[in-house]
C-alpha positions in Angstrom: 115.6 82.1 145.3 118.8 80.1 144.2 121.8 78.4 146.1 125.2 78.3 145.6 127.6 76.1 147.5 131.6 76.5 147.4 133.9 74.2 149.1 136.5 76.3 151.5 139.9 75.0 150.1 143.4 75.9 150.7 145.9 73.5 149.0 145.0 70.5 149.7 142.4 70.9 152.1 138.7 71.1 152.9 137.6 73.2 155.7 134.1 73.5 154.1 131.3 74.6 152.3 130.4 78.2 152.2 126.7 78.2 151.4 124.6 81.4 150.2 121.3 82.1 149.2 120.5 85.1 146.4 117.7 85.8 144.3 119.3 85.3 141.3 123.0 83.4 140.6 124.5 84.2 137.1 128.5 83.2 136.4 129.8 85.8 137.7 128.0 85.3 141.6 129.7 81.8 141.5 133.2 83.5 140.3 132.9 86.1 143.5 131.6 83.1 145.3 134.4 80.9 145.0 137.2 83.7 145.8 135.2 84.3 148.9 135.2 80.6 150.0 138.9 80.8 149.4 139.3 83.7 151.3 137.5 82.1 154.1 139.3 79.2 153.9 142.6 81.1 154.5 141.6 82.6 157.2 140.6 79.6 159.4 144.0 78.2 158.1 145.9 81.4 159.3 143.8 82.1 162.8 142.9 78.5 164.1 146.0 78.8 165.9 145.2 81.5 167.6 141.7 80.6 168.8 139.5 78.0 169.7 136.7 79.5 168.5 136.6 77.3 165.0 136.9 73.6 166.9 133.8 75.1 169.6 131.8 74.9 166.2 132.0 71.6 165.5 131.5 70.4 169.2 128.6 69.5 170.9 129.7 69.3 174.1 133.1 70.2 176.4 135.9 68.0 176.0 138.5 67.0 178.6 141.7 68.6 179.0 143.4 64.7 177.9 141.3 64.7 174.7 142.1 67.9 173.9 145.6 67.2 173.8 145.1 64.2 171.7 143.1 65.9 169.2 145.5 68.4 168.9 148.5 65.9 168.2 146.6 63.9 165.6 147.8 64.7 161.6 146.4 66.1 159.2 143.1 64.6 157.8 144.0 65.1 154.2 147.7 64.5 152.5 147.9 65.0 149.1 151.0 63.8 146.7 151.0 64.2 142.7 149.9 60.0 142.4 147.0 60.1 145.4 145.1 61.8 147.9 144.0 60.3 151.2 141.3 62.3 153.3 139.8 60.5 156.7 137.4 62.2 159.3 137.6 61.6 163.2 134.8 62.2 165.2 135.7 63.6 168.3 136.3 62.1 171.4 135.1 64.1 174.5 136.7 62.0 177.2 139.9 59.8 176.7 140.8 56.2 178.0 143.8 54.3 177.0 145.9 54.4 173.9 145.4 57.7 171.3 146.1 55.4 168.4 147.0 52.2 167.2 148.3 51.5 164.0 148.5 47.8 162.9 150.2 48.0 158.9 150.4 44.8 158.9 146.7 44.0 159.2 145.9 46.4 156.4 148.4 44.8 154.0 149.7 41.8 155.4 153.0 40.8 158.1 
């Protein structure tokens, strides 16, 4: 038995890894792989909206109705521009107290 692993990408983002398990994996497997973990990726991009069954996968427990709205007003965790790429993770909150954010700029590179 052999393994493959794809990353899910669309543009600039990682939604992923789509991992498979065959007896045998020659070129072409991986070629067919990756289209499909593109394919997959576009579809989480073009139906997260309209479900929450994607963000119930990554939870392990409910979260409250306040962190849900926080989560879902946060940006992106990846940007991407021709001279870098910045990526960050969150892990979520489940209940919310306080401020959603702080951003200090001046801490990270000086008043």
């Amino acid at each position: 038995m052999s393994g493959c692993i794809c990353p899910c990408w669309t543009a600039a983002t990682r939604w992923g890894v789509l991992a498979v398990t065959l007896d045998t994996v020659v070129d072409d497997d991986r070629r067919l792989l990756r289209r499909l973990a593109g394919l997959v990726a576009d579809m989480i991009v073009t139906k997260h909206s309209y479900t929450d069954q994607f963000f119930q996968a990554r939870r392990r427990e409910p979260m409250s109705v306040a962190a849900e709205m926080q989560w879902s007003l946060l940006p992106p965790l990846m940007m991407t521009v021709p001279q870098v790429t910045v990526a960050g993770i969150l892990e979520p909150a489940y209940s919310i107290t306080g401020d959603s954010c702080r951003c200090r700029p001046e801490a990270l590179w000086g008043s």
